[in-house]
Each structure stands twice: as structure tokens, then as C-alpha cells.
The first five atom37 places (N, CA, C, CB, O) and aatype in JSON, in Angstrom:
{
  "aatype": [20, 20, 20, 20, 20, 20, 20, 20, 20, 20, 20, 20, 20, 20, 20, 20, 20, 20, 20, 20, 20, 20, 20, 20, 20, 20, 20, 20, 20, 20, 20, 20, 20, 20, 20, 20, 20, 20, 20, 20, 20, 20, 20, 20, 20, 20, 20, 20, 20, 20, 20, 20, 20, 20, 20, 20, 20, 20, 20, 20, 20, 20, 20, 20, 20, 20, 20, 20, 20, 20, 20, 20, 20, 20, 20, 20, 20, 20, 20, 20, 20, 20, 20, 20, 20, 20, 20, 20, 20, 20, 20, 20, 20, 20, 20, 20, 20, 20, 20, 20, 20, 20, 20, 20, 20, 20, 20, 20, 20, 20, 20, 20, 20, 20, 20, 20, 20, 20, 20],
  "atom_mask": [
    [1, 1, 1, 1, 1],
    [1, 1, 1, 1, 1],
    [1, 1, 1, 1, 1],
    [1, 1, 1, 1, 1],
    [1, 1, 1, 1, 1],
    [1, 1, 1, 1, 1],
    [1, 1, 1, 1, 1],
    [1, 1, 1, 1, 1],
    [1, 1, 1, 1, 1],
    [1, 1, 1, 1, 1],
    [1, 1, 1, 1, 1],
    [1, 1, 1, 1, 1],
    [1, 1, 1, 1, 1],
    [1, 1, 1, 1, 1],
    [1, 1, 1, 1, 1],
    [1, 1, 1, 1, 1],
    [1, 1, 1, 1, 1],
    [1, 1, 1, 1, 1],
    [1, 1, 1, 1, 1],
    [1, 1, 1, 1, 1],
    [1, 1, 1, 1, 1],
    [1, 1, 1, 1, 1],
    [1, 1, 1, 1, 1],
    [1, 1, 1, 1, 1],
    [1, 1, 1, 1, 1],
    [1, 1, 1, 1, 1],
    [1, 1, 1, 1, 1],
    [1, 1, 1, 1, 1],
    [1, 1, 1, 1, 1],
    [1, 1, 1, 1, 1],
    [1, 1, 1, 1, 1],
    [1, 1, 1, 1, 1],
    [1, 1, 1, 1, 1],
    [1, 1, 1, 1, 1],
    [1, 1, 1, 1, 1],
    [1, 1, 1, 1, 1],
    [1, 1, 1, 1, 1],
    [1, 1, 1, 1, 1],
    [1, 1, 1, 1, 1],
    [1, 1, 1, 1, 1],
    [1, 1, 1, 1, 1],
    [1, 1, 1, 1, 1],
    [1, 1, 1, 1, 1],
    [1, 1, 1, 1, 1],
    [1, 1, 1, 1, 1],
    [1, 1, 1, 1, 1],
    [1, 1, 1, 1, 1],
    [1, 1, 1, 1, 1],
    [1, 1, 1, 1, 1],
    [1, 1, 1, 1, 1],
    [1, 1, 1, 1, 1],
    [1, 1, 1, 1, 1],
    [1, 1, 1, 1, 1],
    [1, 1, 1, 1, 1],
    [1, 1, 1, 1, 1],
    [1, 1, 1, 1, 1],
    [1, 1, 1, 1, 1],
    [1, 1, 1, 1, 1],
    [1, 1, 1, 1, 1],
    [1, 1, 1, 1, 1],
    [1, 1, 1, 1, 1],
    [1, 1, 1, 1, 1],
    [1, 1, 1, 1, 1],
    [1, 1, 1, 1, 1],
    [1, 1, 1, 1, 1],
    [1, 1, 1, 1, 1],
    [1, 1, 1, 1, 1],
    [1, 1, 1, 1, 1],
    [1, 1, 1, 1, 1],
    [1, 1, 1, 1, 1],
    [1, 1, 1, 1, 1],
    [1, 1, 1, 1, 1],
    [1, 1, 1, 1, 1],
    [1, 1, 1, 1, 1],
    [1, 1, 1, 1, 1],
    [1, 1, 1, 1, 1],
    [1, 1, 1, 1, 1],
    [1, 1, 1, 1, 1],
    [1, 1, 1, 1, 1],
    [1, 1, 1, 1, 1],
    [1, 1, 1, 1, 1],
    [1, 1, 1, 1, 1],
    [1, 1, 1, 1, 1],
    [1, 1, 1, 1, 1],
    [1, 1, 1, 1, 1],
    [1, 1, 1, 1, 1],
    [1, 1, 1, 1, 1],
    [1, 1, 1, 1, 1],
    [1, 1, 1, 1, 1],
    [1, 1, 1, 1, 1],
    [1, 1, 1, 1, 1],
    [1, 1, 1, 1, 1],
    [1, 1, 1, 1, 1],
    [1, 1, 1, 1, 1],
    [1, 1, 1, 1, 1],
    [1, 1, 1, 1, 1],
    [1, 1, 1, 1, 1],
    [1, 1, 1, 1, 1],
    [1, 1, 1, 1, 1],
    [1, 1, 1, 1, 1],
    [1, 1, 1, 1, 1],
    [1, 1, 1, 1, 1],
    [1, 1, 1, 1, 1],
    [1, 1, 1, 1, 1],
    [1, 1, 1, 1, 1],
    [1, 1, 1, 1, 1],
    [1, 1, 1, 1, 1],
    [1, 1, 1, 1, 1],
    [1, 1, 1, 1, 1],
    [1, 1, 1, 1, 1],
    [1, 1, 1, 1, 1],
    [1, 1, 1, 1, 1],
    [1, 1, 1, 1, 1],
    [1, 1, 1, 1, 1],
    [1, 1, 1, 1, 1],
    [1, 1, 1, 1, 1],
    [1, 1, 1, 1, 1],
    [1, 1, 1, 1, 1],
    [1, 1, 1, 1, 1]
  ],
  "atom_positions": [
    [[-52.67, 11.03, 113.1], [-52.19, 12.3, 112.6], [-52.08, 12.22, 111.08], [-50.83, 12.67, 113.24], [-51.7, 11.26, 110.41]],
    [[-52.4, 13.17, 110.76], [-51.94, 13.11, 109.18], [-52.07, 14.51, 108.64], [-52.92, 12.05, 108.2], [-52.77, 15.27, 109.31]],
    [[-51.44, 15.04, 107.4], [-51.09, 16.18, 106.97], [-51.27, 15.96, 105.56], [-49.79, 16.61, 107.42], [-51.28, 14.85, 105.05]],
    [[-51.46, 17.32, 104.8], [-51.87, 17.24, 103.22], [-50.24, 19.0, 102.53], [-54.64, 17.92, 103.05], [-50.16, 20.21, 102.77]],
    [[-49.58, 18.22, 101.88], [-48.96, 19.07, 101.44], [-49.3, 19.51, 99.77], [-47.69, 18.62, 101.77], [-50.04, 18.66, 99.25]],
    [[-48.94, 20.6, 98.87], [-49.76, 20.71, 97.75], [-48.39, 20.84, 96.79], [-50.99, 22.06, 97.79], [-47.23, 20.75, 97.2]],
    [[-48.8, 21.06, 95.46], [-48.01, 21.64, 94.66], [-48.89, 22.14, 92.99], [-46.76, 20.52, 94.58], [-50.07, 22.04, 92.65]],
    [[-47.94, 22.54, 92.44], [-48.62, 22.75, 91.38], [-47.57, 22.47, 89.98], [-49.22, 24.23, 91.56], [-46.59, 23.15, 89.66]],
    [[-47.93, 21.65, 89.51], [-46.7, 20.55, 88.84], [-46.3, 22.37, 87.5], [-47.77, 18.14, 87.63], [-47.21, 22.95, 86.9]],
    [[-45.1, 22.69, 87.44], [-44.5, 23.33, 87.01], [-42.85, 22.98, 86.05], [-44.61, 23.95, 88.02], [-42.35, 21.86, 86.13]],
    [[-42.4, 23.71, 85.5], [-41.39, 23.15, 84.85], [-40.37, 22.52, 85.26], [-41.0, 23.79, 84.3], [-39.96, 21.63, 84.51]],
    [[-39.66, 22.77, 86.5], [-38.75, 21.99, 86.96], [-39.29, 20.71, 87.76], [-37.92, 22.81, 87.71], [-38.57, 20.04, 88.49]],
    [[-40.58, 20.48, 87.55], [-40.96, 19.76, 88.4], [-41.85, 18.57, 87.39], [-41.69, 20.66, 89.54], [-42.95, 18.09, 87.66]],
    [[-41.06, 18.3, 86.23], [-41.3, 17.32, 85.08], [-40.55, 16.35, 84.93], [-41.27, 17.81, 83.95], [-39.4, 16.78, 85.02]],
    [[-40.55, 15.42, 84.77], [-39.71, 13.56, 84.61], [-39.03, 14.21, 83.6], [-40.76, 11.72, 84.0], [-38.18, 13.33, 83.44]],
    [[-38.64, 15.33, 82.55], [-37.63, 15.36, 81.42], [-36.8, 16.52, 82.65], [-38.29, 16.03, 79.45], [-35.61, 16.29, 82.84]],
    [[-37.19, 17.21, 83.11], [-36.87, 18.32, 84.42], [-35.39, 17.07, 85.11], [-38.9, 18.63, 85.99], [-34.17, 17.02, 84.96]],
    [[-36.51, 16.19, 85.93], [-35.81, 15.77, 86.76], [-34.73, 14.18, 86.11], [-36.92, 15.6, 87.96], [-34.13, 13.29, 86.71]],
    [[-34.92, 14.48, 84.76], [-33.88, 13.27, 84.32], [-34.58, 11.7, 84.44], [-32.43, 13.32, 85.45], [-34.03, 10.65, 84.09]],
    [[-35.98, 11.85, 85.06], [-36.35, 10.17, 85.17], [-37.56, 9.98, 83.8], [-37.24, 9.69, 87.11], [-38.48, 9.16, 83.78]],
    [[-37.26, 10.87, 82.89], [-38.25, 10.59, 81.67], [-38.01, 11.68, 80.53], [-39.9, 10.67, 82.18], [-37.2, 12.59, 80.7]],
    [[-38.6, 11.57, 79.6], [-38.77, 12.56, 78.4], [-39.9, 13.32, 78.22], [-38.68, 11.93, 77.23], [-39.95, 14.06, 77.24]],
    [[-41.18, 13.26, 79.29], [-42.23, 14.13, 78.76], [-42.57, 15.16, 79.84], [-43.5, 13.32, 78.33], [-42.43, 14.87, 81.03]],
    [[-42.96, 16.2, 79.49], [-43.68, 17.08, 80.92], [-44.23, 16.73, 81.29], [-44.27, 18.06, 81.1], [-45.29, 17.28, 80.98]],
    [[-44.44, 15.57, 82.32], [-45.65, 15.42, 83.27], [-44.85, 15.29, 84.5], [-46.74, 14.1, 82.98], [-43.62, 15.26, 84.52]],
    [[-45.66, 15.19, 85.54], [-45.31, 15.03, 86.83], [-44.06, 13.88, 86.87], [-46.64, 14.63, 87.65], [-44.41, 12.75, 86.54]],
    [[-42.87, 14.04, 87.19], [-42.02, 13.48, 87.67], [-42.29, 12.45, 88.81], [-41.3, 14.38, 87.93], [-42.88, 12.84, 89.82]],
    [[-41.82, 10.92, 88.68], [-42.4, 10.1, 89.86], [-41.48, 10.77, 91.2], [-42.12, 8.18, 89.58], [-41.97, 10.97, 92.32]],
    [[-40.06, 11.08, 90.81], [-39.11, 11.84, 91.84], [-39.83, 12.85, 92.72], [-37.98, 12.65, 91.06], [-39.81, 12.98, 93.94]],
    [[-40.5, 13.55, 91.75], [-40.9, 14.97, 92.39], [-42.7, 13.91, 93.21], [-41.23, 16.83, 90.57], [-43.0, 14.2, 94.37]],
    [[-43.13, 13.38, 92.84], [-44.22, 13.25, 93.4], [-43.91, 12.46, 95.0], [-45.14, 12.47, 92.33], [-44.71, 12.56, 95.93]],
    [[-42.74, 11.79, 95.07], [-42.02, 11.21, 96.64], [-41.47, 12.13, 97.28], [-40.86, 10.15, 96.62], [-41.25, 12.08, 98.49]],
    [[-41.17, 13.12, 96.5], [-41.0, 14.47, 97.09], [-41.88, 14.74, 98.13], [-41.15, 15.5, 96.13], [-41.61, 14.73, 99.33]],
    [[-43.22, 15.06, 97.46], [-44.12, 15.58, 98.0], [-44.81, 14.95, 99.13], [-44.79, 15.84, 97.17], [-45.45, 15.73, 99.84]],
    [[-44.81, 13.9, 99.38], [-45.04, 12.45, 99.96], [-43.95, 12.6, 101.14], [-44.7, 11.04, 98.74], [-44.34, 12.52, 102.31]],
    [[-43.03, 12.74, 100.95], [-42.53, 12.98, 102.05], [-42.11, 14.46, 102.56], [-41.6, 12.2, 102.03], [-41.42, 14.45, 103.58]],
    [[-42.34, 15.4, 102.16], [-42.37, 16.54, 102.87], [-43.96, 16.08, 103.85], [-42.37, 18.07, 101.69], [-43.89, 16.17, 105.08]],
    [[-45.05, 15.7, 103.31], [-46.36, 15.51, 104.0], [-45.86, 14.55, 105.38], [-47.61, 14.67, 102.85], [-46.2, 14.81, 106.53]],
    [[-45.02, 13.43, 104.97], [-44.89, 12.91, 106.22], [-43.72, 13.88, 107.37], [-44.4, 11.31, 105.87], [-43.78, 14.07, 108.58]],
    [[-43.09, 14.16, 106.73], [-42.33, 15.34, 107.73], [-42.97, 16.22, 108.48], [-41.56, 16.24, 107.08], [-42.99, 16.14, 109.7]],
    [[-43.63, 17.27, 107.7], [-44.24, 17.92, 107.98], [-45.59, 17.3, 109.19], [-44.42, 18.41, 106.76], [-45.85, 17.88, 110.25]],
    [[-46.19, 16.22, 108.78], [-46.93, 15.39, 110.09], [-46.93, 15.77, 111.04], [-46.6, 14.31, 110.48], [-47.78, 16.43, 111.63]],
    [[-45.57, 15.25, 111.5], [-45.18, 14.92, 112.6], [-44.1, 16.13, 113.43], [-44.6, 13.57, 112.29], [-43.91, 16.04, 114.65]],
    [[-43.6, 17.01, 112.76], [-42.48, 18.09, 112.95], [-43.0, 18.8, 114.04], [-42.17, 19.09, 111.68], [-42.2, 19.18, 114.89]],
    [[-44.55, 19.14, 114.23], [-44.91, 20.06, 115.59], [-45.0, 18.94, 116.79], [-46.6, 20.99, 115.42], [-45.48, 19.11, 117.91]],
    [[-44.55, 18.03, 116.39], [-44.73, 16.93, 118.0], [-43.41, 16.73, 118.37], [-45.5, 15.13, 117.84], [-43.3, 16.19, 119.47]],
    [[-42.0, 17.09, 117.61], [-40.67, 16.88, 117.85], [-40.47, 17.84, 118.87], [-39.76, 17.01, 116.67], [-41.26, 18.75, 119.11]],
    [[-39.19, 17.57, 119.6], [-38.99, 18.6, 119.92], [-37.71, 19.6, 119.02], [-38.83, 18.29, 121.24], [-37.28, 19.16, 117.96]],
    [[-37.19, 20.97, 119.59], [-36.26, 21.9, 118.55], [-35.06, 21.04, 118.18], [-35.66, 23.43, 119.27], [-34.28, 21.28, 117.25]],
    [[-35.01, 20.15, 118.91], [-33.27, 19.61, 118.77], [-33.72, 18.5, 118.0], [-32.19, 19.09, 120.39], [-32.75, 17.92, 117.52]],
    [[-34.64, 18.05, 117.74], [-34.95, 16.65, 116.98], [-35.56, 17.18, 115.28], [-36.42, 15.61, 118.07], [-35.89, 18.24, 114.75]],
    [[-35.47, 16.13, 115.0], [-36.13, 16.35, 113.13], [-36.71, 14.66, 112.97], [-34.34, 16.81, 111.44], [-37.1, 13.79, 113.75]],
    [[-36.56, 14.76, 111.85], [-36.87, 13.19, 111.04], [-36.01, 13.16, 109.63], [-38.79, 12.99, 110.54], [-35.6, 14.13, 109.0]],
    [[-35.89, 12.1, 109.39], [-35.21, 11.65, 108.48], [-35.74, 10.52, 107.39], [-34.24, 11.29, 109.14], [-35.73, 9.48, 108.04]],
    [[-36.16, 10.24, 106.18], [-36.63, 9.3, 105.84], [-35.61, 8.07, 104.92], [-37.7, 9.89, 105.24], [-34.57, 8.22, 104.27]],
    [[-36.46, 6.81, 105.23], [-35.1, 5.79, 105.06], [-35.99, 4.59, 104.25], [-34.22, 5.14, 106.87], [-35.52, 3.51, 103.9]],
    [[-37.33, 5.02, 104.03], [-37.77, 3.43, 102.93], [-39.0, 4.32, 102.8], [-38.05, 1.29, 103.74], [-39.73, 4.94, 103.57]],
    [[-38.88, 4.07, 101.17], [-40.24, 4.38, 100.53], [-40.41, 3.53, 99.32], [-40.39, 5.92, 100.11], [-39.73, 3.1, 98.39]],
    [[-41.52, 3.49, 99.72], [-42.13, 1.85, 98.73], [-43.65, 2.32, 98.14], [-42.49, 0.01, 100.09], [-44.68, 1.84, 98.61]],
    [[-43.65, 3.27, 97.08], [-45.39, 3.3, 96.58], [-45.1, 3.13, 94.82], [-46.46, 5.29, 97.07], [-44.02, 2.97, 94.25]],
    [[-46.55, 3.23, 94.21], [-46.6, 3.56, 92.92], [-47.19, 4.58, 92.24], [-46.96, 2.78, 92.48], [-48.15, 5.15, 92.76]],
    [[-46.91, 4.82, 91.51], [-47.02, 6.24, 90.55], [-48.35, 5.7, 89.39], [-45.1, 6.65, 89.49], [-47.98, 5.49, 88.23]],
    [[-49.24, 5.58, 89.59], [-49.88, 5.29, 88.75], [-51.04, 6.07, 87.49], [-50.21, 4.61, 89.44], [-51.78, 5.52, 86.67]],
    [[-50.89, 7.09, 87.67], [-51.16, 8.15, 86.74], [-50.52, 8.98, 86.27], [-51.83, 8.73, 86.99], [-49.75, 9.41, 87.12]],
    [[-50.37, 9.64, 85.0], [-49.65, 11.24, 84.76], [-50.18, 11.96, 84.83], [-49.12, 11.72, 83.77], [-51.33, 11.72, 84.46]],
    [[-49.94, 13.46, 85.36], [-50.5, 14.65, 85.41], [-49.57, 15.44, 84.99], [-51.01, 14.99, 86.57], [-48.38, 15.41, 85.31]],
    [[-50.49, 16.69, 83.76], [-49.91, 17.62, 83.44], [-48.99, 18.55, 83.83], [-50.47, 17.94, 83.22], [-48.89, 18.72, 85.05]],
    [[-48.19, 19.29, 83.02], [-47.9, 20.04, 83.47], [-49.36, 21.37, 83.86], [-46.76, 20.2, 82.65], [-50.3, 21.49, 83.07]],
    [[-49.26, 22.19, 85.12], [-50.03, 23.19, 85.16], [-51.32, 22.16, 86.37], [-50.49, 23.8, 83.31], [-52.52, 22.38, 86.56]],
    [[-50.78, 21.51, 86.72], [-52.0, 20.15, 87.16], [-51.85, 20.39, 89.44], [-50.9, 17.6, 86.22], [-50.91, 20.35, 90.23]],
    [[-53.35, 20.61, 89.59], [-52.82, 20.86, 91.2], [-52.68, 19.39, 91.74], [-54.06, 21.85, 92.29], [-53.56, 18.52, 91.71]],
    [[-51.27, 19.27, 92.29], [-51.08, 17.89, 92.79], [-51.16, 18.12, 94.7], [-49.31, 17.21, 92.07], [-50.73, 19.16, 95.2]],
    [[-51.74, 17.09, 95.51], [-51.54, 16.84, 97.29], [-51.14, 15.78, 97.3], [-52.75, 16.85, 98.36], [-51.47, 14.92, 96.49]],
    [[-50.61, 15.69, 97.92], [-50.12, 14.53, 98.8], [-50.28, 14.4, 100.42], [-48.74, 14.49, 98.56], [-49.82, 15.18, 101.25]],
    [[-51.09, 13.15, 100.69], [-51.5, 13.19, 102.32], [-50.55, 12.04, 103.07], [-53.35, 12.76, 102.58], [-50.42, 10.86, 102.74]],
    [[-50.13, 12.53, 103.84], [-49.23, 11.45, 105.01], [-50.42, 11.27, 105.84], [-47.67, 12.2, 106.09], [-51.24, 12.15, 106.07]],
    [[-50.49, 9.79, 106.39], [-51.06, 9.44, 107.42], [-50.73, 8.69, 108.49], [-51.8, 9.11, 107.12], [-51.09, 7.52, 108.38]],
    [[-49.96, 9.09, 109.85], [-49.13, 8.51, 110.57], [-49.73, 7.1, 111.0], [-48.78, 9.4, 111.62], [-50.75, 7.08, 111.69]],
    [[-49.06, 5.83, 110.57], [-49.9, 4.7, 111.28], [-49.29, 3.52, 111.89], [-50.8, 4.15, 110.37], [-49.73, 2.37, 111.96]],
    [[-48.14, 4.06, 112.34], [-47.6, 3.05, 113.36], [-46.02, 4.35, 114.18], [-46.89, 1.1, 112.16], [-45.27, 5.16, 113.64]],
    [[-46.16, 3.96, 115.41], [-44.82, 4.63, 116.15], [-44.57, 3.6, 116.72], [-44.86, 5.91, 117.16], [-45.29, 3.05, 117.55]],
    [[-43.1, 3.11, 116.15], [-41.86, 1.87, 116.86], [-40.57, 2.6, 117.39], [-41.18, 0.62, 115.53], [-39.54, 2.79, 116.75]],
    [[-40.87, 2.97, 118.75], [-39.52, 3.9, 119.21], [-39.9, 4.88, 117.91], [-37.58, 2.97, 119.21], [-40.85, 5.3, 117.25]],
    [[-38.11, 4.94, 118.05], [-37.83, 5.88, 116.79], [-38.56, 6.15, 115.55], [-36.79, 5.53, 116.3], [-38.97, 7.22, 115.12]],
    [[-38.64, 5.0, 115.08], [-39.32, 4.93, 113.78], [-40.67, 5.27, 113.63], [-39.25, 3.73, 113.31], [-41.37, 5.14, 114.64]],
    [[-41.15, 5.65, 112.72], [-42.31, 6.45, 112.05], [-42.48, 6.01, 110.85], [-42.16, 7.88, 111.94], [-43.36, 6.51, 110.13]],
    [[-44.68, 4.63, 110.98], [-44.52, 4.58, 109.41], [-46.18, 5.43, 109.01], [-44.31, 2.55, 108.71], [-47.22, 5.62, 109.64]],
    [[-45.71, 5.75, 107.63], [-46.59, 6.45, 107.41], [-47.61, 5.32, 105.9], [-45.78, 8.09, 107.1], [-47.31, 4.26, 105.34]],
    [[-48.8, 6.26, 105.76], [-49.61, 5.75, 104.39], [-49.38, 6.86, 103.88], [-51.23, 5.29, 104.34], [-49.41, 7.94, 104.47]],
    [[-49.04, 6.58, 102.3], [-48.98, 8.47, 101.8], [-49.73, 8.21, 100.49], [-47.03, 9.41, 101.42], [-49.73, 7.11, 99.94]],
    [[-50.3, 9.19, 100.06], [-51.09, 8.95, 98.96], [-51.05, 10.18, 98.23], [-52.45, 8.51, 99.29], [-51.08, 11.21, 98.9]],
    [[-50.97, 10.29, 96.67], [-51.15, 11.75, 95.91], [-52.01, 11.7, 94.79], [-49.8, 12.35, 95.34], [-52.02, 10.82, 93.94]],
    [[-52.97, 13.01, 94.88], [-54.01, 12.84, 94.03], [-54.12, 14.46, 93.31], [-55.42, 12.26, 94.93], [-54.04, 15.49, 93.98]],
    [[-54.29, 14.43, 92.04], [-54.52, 15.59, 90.84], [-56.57, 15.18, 91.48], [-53.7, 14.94, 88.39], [-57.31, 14.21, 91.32]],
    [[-56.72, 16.54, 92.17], [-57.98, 16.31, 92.16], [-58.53, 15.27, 93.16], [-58.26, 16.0, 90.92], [-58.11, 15.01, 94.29]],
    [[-59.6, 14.74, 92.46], [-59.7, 13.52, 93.36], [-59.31, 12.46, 93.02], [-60.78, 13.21, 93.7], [-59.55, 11.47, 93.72]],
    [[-58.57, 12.35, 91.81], [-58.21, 11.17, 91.25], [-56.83, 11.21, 91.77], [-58.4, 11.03, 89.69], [-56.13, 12.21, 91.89]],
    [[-56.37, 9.27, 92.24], [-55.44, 8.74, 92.86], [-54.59, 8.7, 91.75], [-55.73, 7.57, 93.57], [-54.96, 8.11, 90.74]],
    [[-53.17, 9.43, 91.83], [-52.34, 9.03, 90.9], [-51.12, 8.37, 91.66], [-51.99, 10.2, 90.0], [-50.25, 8.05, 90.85]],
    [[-50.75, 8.02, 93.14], [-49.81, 7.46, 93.81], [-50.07, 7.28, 95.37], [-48.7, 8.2, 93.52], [-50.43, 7.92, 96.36]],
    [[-49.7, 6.07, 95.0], [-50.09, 5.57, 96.8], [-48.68, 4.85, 97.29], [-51.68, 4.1, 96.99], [-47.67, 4.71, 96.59]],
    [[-48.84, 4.52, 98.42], [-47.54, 3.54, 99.21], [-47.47, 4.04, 100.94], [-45.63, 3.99, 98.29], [-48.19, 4.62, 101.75]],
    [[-46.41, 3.54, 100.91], [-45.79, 3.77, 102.7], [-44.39, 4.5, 102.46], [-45.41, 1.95, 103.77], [-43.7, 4.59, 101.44]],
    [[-44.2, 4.97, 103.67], [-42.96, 5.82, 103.66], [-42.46, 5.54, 105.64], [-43.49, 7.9, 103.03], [-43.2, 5.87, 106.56]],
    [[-41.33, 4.99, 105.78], [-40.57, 5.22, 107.0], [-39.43, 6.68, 107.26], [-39.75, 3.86, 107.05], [-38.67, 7.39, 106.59]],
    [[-39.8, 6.58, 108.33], [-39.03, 7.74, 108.86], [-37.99, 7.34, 110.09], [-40.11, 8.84, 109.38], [-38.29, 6.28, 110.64]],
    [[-37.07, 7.87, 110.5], [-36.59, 8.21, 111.81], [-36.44, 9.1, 112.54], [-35.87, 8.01, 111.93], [-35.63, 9.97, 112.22]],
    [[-37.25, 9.21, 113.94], [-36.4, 10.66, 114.67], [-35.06, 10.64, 115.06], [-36.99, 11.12, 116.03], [-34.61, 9.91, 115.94]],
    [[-34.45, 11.41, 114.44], [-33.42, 11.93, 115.24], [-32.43, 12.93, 115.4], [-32.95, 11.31, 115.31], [-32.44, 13.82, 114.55]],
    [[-31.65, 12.98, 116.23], [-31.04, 14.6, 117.06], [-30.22, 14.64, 116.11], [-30.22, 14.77, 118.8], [-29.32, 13.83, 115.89]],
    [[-30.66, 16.15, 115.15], [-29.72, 17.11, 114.49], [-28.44, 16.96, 114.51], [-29.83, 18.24, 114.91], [-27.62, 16.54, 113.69]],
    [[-28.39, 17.54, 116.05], [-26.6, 17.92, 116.32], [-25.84, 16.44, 116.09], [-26.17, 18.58, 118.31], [-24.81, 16.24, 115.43]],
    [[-26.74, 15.33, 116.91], [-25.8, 13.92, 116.76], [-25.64, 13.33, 114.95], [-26.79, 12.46, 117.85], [-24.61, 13.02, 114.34]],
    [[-27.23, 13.34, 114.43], [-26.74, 12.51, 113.09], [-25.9, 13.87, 112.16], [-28.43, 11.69, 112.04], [-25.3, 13.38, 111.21]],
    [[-25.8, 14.83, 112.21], [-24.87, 16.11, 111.6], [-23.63, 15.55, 111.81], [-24.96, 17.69, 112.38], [-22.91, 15.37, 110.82]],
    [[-23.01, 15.04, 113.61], [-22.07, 14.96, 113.5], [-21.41, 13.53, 112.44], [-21.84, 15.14, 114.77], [-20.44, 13.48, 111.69]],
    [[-21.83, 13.11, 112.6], [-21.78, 11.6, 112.03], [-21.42, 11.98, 110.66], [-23.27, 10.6, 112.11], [-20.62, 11.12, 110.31]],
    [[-21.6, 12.84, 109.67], [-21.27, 13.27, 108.29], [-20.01, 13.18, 108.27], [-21.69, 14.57, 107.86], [-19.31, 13.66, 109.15]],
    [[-19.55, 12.55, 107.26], [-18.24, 12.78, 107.03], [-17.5, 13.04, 105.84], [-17.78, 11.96, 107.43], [-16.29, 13.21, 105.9]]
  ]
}
């Protein structure tokens, strides 16, 4: 399974935006963003209504900048199910050029139970 989510790098969505830099370019924050909405999104039509996912380790690198005004994707690619857990390959590219790759884990689980657990 795998899924492609998009964006289009805009002002709040800059490393001086999000506090992890001083220049307008793509924020590394905002680009794990995107990386993991793709792995959410994956997998969300195979849950059922009472279930979701949750993500709990992400490990990639950011290895290019892209402009502001720059079309950014990011693709999840589901490649292992352990029980619960969900790991993914996620990768984001301006174009066809690779500007971030890595893995991302997930967990399923029930809304109502991990909600209650907030405290």
C-alpha cells in the first residue's frame, strides 16, 4: 500500500514560520508533516470507524531546500505490519528531485480507549 500526499510550500510553512530556521524554505518540521499525514492517510481506509493511528518514531533526512512557492509530495509506503504497529518508507520530492527520505512507525489504536488515557 502506499499513498502520495502534496503541498505547496507557502508562508507558514517555512523553517523561519515554524521556528526551526531563519530562511523561507521548506521547514524540515513541516516536511514530517507531510510524511506522515501520507502514512496516515495509507492506511486510514483499511481501519475500522472506531480505530485511527498514531505515530511514535520517525527517523529520515531532509536533504535539500525548496522554495518558497515550490510543489512538495510526500509518498508513504506501507512495509511491514507487526500486530499493531505499522512501518512505513516515506520519501519527499520538489518534482522529481529527492529532498527527504526515512521510515516512520505508527500504531493502531481505539480513539475512545487512547482519548481516555489523556490526562
Amino acid at each position: 500500500m502506499s499513498y502520495t500526499a502534496s503541498m505547496v510550500v507557502g508562508n507558514n510553512d517555512t523553517a523561519l514560520a515554524a521556528g526551526s530556521g531563519s530562511l523561507l524554505v521548506l521547514a524540515t518540521p513541516r516536511m514530517i508533516a507531510l510524511m506522515e499525514e501520507a502514512a496516515m492517510k495509507c492506511v486510514a481506509d483499511s481501519l475500522s470507524a472506531s480505530d485511527t493511528t498514531v505515530g511514535t518514531l520517525m527517523n529520515v533526512s531532509h536533504v535539500k531546500a525548496s522554495p518558497m512557492g515550490a510543489d512538495i509530495r510526500a509518498v508513504a509506503e506501507l512495509t511491514a505490519v507487526d500486530g499493531r504497529k505499522l512501518s512505513f518508507s516515506v520519501k519527499a520530492y520538489q518534482g522529481e528531485t529527492l529532498i527527504g527520505e526515512g521510515t516512520h512507525e505508527r500504531f493502531v489504536v481505539n480513539i475512545e480507549r487512547f482519548m481516555s488515557k489523556l490526562g
